[in-house]
C-alpha atoms as an extended CHARMM CRD file, in Angstrom:
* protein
*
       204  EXT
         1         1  UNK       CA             19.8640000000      -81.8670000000      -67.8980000000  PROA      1               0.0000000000
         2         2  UNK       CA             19.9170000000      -77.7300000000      -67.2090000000  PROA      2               0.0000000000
         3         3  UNK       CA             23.3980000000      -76.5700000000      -67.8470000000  PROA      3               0.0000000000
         4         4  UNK       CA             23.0530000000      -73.2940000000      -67.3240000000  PROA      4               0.0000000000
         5         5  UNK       CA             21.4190000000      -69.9680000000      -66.2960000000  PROA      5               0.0000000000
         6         6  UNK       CA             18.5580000000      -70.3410000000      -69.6710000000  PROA      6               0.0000000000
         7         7  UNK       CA             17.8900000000      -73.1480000000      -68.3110000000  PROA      7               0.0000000000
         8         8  UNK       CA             17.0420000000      -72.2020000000      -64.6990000000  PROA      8               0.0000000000
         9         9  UNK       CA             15.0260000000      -69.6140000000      -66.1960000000  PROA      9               0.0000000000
        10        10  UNK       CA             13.3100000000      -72.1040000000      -68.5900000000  PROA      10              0.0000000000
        11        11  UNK       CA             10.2190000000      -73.4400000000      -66.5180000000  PROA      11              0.0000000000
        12        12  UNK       CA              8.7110000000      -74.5900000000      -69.3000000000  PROA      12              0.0000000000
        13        13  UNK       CA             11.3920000000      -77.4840000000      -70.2020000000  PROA      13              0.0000000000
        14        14  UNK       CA             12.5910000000      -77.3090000000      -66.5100000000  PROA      14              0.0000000000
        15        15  UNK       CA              9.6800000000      -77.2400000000      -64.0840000000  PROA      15              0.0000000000
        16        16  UNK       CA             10.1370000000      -76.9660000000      -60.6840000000  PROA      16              0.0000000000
        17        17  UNK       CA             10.8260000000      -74.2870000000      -58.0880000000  PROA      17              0.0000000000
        18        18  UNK       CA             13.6130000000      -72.0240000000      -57.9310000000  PROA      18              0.0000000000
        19        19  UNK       CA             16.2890000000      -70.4290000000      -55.6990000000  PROA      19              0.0000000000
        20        20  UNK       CA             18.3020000000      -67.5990000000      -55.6460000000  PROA      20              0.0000000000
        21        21  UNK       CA             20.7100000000      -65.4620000000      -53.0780000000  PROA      21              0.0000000000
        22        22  UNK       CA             19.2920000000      -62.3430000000      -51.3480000000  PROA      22              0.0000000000
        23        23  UNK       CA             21.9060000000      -60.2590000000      -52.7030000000  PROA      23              0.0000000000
        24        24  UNK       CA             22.1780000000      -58.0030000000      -56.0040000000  PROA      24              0.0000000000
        25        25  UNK       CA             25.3490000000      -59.3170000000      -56.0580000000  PROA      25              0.0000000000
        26        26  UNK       CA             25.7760000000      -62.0060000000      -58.8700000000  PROA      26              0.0000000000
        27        27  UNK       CA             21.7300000000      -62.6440000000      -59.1480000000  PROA      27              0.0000000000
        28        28  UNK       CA             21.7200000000      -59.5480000000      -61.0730000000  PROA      28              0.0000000000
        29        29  UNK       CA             24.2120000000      -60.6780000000      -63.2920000000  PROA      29              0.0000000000
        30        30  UNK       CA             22.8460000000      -64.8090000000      -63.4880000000  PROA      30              0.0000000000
        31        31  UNK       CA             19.5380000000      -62.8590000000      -64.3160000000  PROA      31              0.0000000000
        32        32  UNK       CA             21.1200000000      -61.2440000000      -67.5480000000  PROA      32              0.0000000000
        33        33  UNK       CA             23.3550000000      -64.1460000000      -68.7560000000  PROA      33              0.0000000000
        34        34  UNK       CA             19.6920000000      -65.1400000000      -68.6510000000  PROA      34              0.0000000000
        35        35  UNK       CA             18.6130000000      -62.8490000000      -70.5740000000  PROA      35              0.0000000000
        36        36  UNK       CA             20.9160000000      -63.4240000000      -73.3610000000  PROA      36              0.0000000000
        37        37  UNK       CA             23.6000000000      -60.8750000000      -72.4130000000  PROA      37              0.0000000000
        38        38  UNK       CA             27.4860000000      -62.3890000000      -72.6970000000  PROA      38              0.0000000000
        39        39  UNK       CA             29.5150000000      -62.7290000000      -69.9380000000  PROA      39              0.0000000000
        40        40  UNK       CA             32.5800000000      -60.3640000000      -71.1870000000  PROA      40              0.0000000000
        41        41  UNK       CA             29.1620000000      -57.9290000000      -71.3400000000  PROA      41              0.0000000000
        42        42  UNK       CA             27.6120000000      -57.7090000000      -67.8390000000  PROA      42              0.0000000000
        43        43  UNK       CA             29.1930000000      -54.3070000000      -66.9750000000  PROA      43              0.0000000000
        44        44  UNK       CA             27.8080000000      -51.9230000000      -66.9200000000  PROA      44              0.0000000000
        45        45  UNK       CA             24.9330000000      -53.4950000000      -65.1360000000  PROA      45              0.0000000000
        46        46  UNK       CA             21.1370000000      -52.9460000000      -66.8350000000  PROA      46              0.0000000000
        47        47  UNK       CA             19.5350000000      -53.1980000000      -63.7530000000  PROA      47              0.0000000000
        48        48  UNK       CA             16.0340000000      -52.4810000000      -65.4230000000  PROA      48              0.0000000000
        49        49  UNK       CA             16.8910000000      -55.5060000000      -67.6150000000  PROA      49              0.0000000000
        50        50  UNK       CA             18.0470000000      -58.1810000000      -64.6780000000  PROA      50              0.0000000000
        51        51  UNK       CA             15.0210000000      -56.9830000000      -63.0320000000  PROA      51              0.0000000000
        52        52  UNK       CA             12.5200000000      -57.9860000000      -66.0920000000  PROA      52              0.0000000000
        53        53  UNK       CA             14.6410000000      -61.0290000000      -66.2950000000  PROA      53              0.0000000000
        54        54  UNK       CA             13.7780000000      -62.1190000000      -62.5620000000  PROA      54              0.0000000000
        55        55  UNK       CA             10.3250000000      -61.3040000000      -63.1460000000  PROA      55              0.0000000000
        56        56  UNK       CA              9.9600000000      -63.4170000000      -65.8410000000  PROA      56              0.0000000000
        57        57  UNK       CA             10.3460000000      -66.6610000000      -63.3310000000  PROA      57              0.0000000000
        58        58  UNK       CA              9.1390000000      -64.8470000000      -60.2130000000  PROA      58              0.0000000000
        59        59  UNK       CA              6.2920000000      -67.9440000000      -59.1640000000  PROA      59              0.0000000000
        60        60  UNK       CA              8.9180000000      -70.2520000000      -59.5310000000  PROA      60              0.0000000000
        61        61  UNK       CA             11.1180000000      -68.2350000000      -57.0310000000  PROA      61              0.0000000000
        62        62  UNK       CA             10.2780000000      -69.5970000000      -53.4480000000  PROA      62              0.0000000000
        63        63  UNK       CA             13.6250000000      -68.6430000000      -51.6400000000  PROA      63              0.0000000000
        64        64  UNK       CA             15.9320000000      -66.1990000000      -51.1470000000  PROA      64              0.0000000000
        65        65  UNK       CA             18.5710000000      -67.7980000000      -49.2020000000  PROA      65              0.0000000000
        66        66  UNK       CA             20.7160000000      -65.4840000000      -47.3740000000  PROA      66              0.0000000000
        67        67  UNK       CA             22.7400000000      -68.4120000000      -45.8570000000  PROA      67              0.0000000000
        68        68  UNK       CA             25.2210000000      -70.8620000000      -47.8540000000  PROA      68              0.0000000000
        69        69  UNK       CA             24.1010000000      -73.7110000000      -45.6830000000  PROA      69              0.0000000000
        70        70  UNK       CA             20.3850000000      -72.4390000000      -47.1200000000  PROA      70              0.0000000000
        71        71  UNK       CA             20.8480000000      -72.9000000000      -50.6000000000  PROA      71              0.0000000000
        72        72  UNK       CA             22.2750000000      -76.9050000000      -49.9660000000  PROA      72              0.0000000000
        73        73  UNK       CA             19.7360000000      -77.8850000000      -47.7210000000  PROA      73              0.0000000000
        74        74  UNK       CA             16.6280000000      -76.4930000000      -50.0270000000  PROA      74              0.0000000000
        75        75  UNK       CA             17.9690000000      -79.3390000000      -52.7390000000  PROA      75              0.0000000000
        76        76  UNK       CA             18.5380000000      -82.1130000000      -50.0690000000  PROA      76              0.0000000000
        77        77  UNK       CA             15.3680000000      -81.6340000000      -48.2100000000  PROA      77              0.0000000000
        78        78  UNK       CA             13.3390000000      -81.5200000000      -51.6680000000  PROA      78              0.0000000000
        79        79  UNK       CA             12.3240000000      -78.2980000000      -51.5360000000  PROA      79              0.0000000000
        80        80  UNK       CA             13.9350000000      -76.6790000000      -54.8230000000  PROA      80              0.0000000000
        81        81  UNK       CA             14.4160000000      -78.1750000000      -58.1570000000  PROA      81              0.0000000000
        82        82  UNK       CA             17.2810000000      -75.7900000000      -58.9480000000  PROA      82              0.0000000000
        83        83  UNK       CA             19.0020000000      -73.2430000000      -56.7810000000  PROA      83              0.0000000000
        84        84  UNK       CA             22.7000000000      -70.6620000000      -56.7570000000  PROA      84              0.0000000000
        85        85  UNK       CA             25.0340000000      -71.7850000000      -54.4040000000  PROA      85              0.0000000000
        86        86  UNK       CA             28.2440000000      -71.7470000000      -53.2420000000  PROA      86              0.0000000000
        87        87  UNK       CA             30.5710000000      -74.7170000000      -54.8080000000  PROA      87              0.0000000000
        88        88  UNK       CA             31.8700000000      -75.8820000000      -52.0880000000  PROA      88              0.0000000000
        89        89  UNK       CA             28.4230000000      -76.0780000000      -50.3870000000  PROA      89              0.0000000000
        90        90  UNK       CA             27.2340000000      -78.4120000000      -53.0500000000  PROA      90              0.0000000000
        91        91  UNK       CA             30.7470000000      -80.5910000000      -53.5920000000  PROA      91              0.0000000000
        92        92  UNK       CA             29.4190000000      -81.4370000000      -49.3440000000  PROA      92              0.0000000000
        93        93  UNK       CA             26.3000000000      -82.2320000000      -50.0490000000  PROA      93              0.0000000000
        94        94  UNK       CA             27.5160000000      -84.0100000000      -52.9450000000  PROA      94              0.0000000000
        95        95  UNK       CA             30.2520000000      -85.9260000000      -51.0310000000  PROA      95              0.0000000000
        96        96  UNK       CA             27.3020000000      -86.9780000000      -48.4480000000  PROA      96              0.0000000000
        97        97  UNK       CA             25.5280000000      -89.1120000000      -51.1460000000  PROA      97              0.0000000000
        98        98  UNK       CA             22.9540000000      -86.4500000000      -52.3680000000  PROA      98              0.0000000000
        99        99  UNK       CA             22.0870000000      -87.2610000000      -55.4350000000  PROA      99              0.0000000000
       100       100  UNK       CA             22.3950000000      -83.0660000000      -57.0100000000  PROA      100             0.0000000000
       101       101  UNK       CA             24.5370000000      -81.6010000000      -60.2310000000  PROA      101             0.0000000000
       102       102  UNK       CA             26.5200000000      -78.7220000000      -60.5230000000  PROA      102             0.0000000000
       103       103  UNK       CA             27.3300000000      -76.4790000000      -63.4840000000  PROA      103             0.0000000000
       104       104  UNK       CA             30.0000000000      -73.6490000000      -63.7500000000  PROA      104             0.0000000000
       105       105  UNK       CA             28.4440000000      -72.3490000000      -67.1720000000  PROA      105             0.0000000000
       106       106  UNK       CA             27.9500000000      -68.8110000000      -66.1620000000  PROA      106             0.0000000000
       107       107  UNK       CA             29.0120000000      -68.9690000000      -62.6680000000  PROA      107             0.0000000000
       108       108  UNK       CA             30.4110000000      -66.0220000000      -60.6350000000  PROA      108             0.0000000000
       109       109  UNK       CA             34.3380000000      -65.9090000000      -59.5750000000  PROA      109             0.0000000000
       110       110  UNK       CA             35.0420000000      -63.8010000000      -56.7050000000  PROA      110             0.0000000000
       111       111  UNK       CA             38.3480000000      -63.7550000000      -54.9330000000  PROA      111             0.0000000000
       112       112  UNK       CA             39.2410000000      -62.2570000000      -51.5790000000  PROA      112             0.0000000000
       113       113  UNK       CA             42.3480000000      -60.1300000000      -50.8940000000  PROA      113             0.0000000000
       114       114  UNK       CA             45.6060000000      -60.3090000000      -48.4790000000  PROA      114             0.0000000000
       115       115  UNK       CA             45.9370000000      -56.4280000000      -47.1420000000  PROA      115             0.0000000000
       116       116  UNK       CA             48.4570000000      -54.9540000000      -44.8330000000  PROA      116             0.0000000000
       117       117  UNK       CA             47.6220000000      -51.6330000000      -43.9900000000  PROA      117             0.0000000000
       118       118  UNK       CA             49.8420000000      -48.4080000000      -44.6100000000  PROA      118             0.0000000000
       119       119  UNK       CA             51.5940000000      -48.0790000000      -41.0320000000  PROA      119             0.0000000000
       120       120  UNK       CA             51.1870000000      -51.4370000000      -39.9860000000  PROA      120             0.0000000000
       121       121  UNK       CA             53.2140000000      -52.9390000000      -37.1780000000  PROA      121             0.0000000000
       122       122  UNK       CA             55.3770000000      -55.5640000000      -38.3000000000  PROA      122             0.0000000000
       123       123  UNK       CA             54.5880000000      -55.0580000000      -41.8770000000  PROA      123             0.0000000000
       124       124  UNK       CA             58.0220000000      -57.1830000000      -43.4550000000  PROA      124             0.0000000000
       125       125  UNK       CA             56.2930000000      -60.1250000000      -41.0330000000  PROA      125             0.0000000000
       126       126  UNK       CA             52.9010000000      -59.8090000000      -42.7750000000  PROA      126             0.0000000000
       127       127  UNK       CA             54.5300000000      -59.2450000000      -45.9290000000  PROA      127             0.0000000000
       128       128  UNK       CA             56.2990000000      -62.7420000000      -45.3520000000  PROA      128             0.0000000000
       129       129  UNK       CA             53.6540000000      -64.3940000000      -44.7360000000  PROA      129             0.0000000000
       130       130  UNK       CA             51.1950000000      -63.4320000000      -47.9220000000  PROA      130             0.0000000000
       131       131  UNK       CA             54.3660000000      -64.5700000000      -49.8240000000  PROA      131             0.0000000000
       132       132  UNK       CA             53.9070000000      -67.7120000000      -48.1840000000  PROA      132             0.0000000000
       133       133  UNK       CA             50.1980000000      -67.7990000000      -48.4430000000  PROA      133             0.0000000000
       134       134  UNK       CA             50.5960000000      -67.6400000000      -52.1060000000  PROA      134             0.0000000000
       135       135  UNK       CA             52.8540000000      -69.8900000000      -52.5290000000  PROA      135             0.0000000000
       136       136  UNK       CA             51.6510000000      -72.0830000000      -55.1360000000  PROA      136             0.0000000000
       137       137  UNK       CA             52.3700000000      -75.6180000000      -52.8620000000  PROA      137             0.0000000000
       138       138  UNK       CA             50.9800000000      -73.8600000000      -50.4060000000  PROA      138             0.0000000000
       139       139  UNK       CA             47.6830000000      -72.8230000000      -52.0930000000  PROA      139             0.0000000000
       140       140  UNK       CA             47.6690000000      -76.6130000000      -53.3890000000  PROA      140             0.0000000000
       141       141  UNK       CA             47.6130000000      -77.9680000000      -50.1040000000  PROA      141             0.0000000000
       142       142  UNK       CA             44.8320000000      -75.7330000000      -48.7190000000  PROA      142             0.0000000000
       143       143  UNK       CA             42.9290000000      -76.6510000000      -51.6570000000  PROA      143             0.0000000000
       144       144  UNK       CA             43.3580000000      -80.5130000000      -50.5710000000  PROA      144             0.0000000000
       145       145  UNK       CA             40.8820000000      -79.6110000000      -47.4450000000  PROA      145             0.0000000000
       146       146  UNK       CA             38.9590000000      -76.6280000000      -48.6190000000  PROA      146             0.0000000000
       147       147  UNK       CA             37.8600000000      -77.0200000000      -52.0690000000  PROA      147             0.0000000000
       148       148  UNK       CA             38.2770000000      -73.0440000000      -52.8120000000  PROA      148             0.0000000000
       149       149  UNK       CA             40.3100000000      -72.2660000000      -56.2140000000  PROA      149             0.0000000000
       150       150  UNK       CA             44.3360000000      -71.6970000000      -55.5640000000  PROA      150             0.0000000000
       151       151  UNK       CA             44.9360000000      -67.8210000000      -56.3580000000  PROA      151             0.0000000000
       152       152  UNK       CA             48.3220000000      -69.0900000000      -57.9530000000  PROA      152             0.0000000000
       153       153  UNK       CA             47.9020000000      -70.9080000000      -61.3650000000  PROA      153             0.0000000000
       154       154  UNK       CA             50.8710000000      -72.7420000000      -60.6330000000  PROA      154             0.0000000000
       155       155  UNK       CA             48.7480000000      -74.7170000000      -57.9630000000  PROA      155             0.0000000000
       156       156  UNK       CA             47.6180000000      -77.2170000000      -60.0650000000  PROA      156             0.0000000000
       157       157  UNK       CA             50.6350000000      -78.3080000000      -61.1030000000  PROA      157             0.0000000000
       158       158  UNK       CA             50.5760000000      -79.6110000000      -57.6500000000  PROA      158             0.0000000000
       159       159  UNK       CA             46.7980000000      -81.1270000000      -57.8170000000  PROA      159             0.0000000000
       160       160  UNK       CA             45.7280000000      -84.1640000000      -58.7350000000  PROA      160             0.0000000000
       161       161  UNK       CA             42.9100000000      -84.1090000000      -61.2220000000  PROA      161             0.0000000000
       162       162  UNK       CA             39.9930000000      -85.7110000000      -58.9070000000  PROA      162             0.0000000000
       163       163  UNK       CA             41.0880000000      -82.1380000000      -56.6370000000  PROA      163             0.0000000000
       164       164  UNK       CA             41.2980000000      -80.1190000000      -59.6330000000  PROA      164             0.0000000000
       165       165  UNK       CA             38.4250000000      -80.5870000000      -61.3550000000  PROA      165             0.0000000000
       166       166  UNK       CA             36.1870000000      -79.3680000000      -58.5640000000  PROA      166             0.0000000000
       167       167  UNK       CA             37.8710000000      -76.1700000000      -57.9030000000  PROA      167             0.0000000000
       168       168  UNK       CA             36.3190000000      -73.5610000000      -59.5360000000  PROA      168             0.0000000000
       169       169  UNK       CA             39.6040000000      -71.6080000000      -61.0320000000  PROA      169             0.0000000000
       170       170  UNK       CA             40.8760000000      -74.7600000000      -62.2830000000  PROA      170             0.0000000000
       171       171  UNK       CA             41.3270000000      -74.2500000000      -65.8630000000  PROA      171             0.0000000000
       172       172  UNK       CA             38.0160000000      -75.5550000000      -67.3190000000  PROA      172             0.0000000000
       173       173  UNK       CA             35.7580000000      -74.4440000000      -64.7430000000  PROA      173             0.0000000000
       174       174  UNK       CA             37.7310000000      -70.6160000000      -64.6640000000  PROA      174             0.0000000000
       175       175  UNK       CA             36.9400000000      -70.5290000000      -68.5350000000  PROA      175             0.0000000000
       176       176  UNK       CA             32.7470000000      -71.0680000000      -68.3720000000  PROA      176             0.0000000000
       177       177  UNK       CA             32.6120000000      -68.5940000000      -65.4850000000  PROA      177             0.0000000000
       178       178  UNK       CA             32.6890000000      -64.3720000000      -65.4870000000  PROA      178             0.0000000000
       179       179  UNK       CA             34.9040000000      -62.3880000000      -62.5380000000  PROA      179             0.0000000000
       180       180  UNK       CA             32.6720000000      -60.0150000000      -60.3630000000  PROA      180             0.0000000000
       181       181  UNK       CA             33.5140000000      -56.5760000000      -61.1890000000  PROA      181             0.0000000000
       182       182  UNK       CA             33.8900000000      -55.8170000000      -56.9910000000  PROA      182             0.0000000000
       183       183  UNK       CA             34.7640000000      -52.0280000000      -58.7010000000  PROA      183             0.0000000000
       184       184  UNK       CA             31.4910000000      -51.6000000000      -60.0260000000  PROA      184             0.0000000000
       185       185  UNK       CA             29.8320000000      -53.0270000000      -57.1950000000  PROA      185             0.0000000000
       186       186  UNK       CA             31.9310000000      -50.8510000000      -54.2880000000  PROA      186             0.0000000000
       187       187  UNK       CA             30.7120000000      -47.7430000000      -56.4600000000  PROA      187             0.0000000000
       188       188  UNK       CA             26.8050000000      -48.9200000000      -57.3610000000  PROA      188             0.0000000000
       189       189  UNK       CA             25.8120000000      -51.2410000000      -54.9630000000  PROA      189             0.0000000000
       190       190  UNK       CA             24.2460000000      -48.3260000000      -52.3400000000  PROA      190             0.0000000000
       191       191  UNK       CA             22.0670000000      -47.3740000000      -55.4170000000  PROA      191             0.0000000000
       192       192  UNK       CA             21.1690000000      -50.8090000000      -56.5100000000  PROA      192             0.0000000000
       193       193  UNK       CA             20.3990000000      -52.4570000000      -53.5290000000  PROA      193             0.0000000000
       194       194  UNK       CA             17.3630000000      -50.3020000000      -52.6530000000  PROA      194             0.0000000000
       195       195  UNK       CA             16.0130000000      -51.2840000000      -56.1430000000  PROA      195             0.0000000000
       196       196  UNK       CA             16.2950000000      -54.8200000000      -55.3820000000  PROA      196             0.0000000000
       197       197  UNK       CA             14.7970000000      -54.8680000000      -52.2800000000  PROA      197             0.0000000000
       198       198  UNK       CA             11.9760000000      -53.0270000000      -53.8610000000  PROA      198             0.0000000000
       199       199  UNK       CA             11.1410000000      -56.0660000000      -56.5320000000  PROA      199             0.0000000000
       200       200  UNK       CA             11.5350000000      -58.5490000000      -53.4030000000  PROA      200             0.0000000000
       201       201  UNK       CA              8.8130000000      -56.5270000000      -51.2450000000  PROA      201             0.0000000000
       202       202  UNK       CA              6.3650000000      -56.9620000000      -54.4180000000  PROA      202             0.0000000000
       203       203  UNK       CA              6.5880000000      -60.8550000000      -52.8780000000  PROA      203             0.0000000000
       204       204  UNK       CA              7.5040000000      -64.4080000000      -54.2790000000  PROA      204             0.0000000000
């Protein structure tokens, strides 16, 4: 079975057609873990490189979903062999009887931030409550209906394993994936972008 982003790229040993997100964002970097380059490695960015890379497996590439709900539905209605997705829009489809795998070798963590702004109204309130948010029972139990990874390590100690295992900053998923350098996308993504776009236009 594929276990990782060689493999997607590997038509030869893995036929079939191929999925990715309409974004620069992480498909430039699953295109050069691809390629060979390590994960403690991506930045910088070679966007000339990630660009080869998709080129390389461009007839296999017949969507660029822009939607999460897009990348879960092209494997249950048969349309792609292999796709990116978001976890939790797999563990669904997954939990719904499809038949599909999943793989965190090489996968992309990206967190989202709590952020009270300077001058804020009632900033001790807010302040109380992203302690609470954070709380690691707290992130535990939102993790028991959302399967998104607990921002506080101490989380798991608060999981069960059949939870834990599917989360993807768990300890053994956290340690086959790479963290998205948001810096280095806030200051390059205006230039990139264009670029990608560009290789889409040249079709699929």
């Amino acid at each position: 079975a594929p276990s990782g982003w060689a493999d997607f790229w590997n038509i030869e040993q893995f036929p079939g057609t191929r999925g990715l997100y309409r974004d620069p964002r992480t498909t430039m970097e699953f295109a050069l873990l691809a390629d060979g380059v390590p994960k403690h490695e991506l930045y910088p960015l070679d966007v000339g490189r990630a660009l080869a890379s998709l080129e390389r497996i461009r007839p296999a590439l017949t969507l660029f979903w822009e939607q999460g709900a897009q990348a879960a539905q092209s494997l249950t209605s048969g349309d792609l062999t292999m796709v990116s997705a978001w976890h939790n829009r797999i563990l669904t489809i997954q939990q719904d009887g499809a038949q599909v795998g999943l793989t965190w070798s090489g996968g992309a963590l990206a967190g989202d931030s709590w952020v009270v702004p300077r001058g804020a109204p009632n900033r001790d309130v807010a302040m109380d409550f992203i302690n609470f948010a954070t709380r690691p029972e707290v992130c535990a139990a939102f993790a028991t209906f959302a399967p998104f990874g607990p921002v506080n390590r101490r989380a798991f100690d608060y999981l069960p394993a059949e939870i834990s295992d599917h989360l993807p900053t768990a300890p053994g998923p956290r340690a086959q994936q790479f963290v998205v350098d948001h810096e280095f996308w806030f200051k390059h993504f205006d230039a990139i972008q264009p670029q990608f776009e560009a290789w889409l236009a040249q079709g699929v």
